[in-house]
Residue frames as a rotation matrix with the C-alpha (Angstrom) as fourth column:
UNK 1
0.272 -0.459 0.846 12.16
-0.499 0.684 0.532 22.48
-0.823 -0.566 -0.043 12.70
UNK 2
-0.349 -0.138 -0.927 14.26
-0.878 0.393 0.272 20.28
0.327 0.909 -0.258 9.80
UNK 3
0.611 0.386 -0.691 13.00
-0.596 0.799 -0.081 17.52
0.521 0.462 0.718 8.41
UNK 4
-0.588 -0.779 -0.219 16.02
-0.255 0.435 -0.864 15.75
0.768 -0.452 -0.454 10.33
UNK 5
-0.928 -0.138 0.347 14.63
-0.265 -0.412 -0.872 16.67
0.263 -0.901 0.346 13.47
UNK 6
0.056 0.871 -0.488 11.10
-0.902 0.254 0.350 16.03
0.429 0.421 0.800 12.63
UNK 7
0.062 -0.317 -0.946 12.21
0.055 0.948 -0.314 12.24
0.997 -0.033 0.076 11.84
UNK 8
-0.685 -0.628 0.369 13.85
-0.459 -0.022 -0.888 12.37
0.566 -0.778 -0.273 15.55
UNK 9
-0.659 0.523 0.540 11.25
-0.708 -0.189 -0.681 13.52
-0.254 -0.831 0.495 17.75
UNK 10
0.110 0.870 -0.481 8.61
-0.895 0.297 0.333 11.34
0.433 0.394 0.811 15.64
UNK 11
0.432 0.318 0.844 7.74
-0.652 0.757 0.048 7.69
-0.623 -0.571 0.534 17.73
UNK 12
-0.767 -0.626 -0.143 9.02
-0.620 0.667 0.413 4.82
-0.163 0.406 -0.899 15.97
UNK 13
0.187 0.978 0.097 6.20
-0.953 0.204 -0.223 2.67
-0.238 -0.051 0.970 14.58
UNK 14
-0.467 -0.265 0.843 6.32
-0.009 0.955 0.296 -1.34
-0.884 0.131 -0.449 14.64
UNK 15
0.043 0.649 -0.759 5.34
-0.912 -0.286 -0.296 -1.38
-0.409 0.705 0.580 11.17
UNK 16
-0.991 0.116 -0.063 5.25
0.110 0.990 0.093 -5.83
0.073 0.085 -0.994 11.20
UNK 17
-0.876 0.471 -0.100 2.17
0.066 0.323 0.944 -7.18
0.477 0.821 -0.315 10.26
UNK 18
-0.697 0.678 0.234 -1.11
-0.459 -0.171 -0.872 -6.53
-0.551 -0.715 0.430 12.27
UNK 19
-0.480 0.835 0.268 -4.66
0.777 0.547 -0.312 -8.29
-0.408 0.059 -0.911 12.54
UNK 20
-0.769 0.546 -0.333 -7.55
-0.558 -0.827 -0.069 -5.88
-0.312 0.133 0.941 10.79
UNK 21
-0.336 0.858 0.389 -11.06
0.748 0.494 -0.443 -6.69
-0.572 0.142 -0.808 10.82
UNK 22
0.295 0.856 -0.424 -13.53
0.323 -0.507 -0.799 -5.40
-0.899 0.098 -0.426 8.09
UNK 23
0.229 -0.203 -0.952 -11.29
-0.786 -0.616 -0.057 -4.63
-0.575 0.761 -0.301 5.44
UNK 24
0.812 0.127 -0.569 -11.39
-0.535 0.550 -0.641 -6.67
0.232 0.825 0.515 1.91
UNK 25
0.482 -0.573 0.663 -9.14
0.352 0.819 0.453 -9.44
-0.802 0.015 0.597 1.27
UNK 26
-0.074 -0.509 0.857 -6.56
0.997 -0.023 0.072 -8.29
-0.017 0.860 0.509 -1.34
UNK 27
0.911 0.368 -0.188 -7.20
0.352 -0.929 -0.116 -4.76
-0.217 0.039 -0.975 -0.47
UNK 28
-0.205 -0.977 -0.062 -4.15
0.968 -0.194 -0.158 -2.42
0.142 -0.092 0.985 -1.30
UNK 29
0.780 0.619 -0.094 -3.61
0.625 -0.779 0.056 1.13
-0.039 -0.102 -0.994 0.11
UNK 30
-0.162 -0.948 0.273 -1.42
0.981 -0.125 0.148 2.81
-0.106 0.292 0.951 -1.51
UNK 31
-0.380 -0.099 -0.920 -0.69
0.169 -0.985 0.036 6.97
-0.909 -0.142 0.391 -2.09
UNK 32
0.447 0.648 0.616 -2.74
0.601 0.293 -0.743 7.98
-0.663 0.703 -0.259 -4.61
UNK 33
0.852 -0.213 -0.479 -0.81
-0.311 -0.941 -0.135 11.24
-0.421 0.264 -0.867 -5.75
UNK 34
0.280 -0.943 -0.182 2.40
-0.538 -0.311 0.784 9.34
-0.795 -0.121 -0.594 -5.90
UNK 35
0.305 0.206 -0.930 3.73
-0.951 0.022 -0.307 8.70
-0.043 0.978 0.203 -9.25
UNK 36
-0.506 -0.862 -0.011 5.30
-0.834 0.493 -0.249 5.61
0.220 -0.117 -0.968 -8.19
UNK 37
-0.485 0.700 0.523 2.63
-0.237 0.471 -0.850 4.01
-0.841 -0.537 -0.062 -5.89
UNK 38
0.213 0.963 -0.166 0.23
-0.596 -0.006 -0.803 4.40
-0.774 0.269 0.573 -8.75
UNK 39
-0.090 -0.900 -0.425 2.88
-0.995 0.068 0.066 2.72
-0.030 0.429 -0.903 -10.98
UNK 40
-0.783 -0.001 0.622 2.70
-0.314 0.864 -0.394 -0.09
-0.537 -0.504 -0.677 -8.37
UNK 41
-0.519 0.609 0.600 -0.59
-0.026 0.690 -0.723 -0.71
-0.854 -0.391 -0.343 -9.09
UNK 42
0.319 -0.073 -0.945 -0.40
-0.948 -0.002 -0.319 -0.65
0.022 0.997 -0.070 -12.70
UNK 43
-0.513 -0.834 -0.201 2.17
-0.804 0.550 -0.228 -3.01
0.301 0.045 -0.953 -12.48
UNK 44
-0.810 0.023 0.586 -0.46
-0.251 0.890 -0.381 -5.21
-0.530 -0.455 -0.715 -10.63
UNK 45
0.274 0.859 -0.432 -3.60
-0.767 -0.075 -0.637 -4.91
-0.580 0.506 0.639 -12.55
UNK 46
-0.038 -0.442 -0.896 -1.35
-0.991 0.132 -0.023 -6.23
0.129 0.887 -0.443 -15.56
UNK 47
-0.767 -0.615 -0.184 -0.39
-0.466 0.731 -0.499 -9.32
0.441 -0.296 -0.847 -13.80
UNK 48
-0.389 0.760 0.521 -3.73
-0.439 0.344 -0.830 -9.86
-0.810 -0.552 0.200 -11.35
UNK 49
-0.801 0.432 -0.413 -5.50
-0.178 0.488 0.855 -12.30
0.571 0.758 -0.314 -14.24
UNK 50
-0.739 0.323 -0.592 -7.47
0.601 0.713 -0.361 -13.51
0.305 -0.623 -0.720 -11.39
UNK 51
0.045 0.140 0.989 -8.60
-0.124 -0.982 0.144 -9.58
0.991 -0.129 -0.027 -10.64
UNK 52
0.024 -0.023 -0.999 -7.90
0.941 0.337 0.015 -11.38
0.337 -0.941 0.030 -6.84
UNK 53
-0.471 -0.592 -0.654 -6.92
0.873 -0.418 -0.251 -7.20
-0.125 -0.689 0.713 -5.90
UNK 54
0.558 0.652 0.513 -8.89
0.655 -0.726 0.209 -4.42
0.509 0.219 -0.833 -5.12
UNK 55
-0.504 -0.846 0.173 -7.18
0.735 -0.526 -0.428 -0.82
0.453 -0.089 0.887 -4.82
UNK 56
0.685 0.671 -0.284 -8.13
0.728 -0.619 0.293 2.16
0.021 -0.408 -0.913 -2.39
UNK 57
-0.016 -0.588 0.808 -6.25
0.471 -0.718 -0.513 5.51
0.882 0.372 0.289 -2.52
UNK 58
-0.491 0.133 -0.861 -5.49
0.811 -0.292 -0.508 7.47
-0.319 -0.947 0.036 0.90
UNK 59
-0.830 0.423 -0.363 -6.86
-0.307 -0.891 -0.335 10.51
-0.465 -0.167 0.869 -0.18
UNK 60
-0.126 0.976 -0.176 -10.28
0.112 0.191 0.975 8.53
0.986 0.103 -0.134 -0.55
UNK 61
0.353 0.619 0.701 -12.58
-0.700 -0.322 0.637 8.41
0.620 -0.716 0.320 1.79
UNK 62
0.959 0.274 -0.067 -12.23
-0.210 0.852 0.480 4.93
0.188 -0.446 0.875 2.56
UNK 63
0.208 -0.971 -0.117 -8.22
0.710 0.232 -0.665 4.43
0.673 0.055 0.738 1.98
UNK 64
-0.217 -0.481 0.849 -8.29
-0.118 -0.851 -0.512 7.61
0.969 -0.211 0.128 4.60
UNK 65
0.221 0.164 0.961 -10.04
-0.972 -0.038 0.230 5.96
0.074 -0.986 0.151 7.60
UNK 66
0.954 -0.066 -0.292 -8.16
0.182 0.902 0.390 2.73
0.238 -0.426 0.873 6.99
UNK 67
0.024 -0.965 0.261 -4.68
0.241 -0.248 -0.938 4.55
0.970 0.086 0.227 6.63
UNK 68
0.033 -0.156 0.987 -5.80
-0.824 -0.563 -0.062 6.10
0.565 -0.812 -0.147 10.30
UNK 69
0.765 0.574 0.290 -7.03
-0.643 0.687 0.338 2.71
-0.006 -0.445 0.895 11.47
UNK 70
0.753 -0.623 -0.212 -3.37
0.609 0.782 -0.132 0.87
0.248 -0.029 0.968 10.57
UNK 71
0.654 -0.472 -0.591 -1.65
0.155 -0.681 0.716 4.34
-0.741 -0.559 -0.372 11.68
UNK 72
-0.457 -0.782 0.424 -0.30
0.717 -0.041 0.696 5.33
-0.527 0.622 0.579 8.50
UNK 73
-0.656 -0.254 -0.711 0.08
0.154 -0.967 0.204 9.00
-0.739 0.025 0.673 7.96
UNK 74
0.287 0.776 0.561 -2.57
0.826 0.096 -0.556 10.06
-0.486 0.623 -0.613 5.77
UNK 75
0.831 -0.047 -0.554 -1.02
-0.205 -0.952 -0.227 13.76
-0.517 0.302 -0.801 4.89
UNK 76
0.200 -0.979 -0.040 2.49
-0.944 -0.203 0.258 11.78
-0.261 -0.014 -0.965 4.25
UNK 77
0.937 0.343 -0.072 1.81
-0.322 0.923 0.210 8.26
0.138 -0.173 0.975 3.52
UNK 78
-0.187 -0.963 0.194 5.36
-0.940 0.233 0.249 6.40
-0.285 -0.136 -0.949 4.85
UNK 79
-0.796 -0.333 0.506 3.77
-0.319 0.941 0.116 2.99
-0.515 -0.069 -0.855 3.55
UNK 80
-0.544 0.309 -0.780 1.74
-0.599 0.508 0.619 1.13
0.588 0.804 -0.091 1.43
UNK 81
-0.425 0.333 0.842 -0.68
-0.566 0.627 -0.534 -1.61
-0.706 -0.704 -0.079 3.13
UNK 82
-0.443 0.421 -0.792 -2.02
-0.513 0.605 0.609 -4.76
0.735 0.676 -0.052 1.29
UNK 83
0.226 0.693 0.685 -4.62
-0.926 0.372 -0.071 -7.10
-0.303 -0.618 0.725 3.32
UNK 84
-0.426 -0.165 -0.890 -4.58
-0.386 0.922 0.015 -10.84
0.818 0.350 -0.456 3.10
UNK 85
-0.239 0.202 -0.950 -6.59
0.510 0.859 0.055 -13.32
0.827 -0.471 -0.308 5.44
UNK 86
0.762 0.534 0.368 -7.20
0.073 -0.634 0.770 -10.20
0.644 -0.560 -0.522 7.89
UNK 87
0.264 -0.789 -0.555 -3.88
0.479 -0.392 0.785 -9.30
-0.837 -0.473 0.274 8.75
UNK 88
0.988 -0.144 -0.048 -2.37
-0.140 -0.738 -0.660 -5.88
0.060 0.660 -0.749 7.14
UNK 89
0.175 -0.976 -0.128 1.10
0.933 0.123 0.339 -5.87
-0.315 -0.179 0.932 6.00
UNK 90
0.880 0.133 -0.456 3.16
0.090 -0.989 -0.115 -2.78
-0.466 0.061 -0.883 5.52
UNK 91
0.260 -0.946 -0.195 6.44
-0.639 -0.320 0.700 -1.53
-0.724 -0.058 -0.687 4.02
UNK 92
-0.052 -0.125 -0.991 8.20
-0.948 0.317 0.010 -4.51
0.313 0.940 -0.135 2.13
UNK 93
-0.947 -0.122 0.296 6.29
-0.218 0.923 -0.318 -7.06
-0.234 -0.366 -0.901 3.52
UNK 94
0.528 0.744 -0.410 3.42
-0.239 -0.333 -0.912 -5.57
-0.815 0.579 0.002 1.90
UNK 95
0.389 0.128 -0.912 5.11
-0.898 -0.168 -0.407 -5.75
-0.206 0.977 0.050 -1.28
UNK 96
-0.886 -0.454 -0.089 6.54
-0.455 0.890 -0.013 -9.51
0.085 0.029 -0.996 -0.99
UNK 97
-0.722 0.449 0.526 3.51
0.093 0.817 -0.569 -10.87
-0.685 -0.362 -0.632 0.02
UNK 98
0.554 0.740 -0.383 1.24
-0.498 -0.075 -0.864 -9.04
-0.668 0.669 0.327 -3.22
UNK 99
-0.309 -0.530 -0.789 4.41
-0.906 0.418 0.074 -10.36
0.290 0.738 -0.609 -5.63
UNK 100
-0.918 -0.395 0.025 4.10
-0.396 0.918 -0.016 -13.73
-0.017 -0.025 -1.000 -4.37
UNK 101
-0.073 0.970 0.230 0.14
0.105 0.237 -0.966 -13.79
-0.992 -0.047 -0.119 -4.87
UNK 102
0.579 0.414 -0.703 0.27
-0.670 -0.251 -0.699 -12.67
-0.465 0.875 0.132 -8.33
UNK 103
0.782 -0.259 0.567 1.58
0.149 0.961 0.233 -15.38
-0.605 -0.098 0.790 -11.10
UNK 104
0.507 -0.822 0.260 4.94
0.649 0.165 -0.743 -16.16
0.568 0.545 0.617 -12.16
UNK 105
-0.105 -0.408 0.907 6.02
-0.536 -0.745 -0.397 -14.11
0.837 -0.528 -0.141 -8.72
UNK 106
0.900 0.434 -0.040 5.87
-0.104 0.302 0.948 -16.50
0.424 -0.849 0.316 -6.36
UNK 107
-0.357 -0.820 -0.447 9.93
0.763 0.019 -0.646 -16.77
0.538 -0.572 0.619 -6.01
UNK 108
-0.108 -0.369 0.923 9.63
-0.400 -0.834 -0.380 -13.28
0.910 -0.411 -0.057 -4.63
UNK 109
0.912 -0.015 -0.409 9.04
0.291 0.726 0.623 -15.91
0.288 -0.687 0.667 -0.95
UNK 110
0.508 -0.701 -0.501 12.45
0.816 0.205 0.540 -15.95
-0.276 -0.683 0.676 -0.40
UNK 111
-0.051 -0.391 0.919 13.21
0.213 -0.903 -0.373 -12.51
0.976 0.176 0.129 -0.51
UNK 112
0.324 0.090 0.942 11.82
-0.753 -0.578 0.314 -12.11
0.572 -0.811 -0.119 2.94
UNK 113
0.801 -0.474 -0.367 14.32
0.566 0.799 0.204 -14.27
0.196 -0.371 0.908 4.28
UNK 114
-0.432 -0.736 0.522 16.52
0.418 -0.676 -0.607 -10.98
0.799 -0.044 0.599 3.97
UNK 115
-0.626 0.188 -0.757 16.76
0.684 -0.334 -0.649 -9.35
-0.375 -0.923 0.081 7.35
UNK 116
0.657 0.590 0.469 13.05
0.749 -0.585 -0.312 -6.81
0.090 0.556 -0.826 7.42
UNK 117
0.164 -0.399 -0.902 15.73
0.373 -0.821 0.431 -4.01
-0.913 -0.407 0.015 8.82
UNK 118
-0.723 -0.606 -0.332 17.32
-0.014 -0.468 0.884 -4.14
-0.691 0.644 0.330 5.34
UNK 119
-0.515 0.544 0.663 14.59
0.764 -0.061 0.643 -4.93
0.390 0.837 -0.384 2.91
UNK 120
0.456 0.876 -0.158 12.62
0.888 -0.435 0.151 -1.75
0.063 -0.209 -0.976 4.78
UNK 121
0.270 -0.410 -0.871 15.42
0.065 -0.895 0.441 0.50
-0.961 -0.176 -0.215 5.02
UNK 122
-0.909 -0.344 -0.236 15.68
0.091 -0.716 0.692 0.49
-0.407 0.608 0.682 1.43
UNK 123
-0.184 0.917 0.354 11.97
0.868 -0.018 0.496 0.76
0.461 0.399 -0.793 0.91
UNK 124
0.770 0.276 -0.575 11.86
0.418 -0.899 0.128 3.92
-0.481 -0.339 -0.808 3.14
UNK 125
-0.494 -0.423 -0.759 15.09
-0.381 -0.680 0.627 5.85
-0.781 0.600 0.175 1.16
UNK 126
-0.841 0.042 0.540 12.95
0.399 -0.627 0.669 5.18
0.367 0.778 0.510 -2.05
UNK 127
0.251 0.926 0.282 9.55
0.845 -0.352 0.402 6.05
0.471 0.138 -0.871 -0.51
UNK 128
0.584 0.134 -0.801 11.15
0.492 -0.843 0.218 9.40
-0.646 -0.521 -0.558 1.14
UNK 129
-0.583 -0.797 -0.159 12.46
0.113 -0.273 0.955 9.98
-0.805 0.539 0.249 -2.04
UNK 130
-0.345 0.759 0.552 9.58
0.603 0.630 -0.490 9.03
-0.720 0.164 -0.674 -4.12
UNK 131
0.566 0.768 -0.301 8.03
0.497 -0.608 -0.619 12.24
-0.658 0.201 -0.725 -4.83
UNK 132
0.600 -0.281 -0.749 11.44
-0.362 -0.930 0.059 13.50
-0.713 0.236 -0.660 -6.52
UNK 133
-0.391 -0.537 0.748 12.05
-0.232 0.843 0.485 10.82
-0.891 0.016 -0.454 -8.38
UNK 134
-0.656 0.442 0.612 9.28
0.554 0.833 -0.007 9.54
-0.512 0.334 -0.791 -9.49
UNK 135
-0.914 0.317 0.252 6.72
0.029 -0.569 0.822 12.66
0.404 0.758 0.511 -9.31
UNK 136
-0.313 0.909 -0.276 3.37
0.645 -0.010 -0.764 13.66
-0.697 -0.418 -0.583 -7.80
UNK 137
-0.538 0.685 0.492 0.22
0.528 -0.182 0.830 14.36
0.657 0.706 -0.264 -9.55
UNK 138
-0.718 0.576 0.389 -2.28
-0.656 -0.747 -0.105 16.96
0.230 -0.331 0.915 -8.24
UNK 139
0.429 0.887 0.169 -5.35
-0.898 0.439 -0.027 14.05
-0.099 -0.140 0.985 -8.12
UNK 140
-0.168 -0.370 0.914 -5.35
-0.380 0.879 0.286 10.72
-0.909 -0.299 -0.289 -7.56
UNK 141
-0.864 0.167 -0.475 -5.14
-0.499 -0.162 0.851 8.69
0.065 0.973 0.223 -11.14
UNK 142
-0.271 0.797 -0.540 -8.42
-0.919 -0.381 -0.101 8.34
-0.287 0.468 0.836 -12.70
UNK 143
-0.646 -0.582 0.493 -9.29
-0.254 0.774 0.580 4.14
-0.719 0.249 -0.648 -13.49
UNK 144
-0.859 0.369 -0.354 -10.66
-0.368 0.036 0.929 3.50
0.356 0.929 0.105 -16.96
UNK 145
0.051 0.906 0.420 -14.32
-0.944 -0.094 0.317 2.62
0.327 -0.413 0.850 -16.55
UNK 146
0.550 0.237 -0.801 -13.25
-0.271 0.958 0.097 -1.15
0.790 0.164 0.591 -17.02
UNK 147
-0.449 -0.511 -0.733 -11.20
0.454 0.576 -0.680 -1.12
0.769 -0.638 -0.027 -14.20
UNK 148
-0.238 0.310 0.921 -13.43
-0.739 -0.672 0.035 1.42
0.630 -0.672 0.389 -11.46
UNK 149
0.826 0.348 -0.443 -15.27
-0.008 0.793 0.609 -2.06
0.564 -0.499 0.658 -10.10
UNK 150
0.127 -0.716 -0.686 -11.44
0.773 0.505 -0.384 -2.97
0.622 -0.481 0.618 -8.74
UNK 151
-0.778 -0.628 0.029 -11.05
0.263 -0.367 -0.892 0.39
0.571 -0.686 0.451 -6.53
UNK 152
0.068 0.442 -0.894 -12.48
0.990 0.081 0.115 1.07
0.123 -0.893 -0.433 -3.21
UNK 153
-0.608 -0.181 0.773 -13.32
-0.155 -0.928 -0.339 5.04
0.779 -0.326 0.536 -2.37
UNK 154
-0.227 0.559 0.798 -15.95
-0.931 -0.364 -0.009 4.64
0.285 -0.745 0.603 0.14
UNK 155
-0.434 -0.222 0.873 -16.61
-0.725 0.661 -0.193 2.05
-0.534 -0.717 -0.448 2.54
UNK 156
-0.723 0.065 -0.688 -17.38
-0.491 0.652 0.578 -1.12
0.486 0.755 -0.440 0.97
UNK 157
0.287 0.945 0.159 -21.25
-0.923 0.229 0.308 -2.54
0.255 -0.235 0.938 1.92
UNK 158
-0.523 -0.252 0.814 -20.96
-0.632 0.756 -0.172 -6.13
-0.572 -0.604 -0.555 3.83
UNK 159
-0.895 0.198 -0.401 -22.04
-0.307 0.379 0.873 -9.12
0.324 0.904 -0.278 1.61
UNK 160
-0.165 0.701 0.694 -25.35
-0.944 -0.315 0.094 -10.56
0.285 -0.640 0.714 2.48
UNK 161
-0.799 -0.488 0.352 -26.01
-0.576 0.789 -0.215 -13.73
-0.173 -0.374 -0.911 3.71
């Protein structure tokens, strides 16, 4: 069946924000293979001063049974997910709402004043592009010891009280 077709037959997914319980504040889940994604979260490290974000890869453990848990493809990721206050965003409301947390990025706000149809329909032609663009790595990348504390592979122990 093409890839066309595929797309077709495949459900449509509301991919607006949703409640999630249990999962960090500031969490991002992003594709770990993809050269882009992993890019992304370069791109935030740099900028987090605060270290306010912690990062989980789908092909972890843990970034794999929250990707099932917010319904985002785990063999294909089609999105990106960031946490905040216990609601997941996805797509490029996921990526407006980490710019405007990190500093000197808070204009990005009134981006999502642009209809989501358009600010998501060009976030899906680059993320179904991504891989030929950008590139895919065999393993997820590797984070220097000083940054390992900031990512999440395996569920994450409850604090104690």
């Amino acid at each position: 069946m093409a890839q066309a077709e595929r797309q077709m037959n495949r459900p449509q997914r509301d991919w607006r924000p949703q409640l999630i319980d249990g999962a960090p504040d500031g969490l991002i889940v992003f594709d770990g293979v993809c050269v882009f994604c992993s890019s992304w979260v370069q791109f935030v490290i740099a900028r987090d001063r605060s270290q306010r974000f912690r990062f989980s890869p789908v092909q972890s453990a843990y970034g794999c049974g929250l990707a099932a848990r917010l319904g985002i493809s785990v063999e294909n990721p089609e999105t990106n997910a960031v946490v905040f206050n216990g609601r997941a965003y996805f797509k490029s409301d996921a990526a407006l709402e980490l710019l405007s947390h990190l500093p000197g990025w808070s204009w990005a706000r009134v981006l999502k004043e642009t209809p989501r149809w358009i600010r998501d329909g060009i976030y899906d032609w680059i993320a179904r592009r991504r891989y030929r663009l950008f590139g895919r790595t065999e393993t997820c990348m590797v984070p220097t010891p000083e940054l390992r504390a900031r990512f999440v592979f395996v569920e994450p122990t409850p604090a104690r009280q």
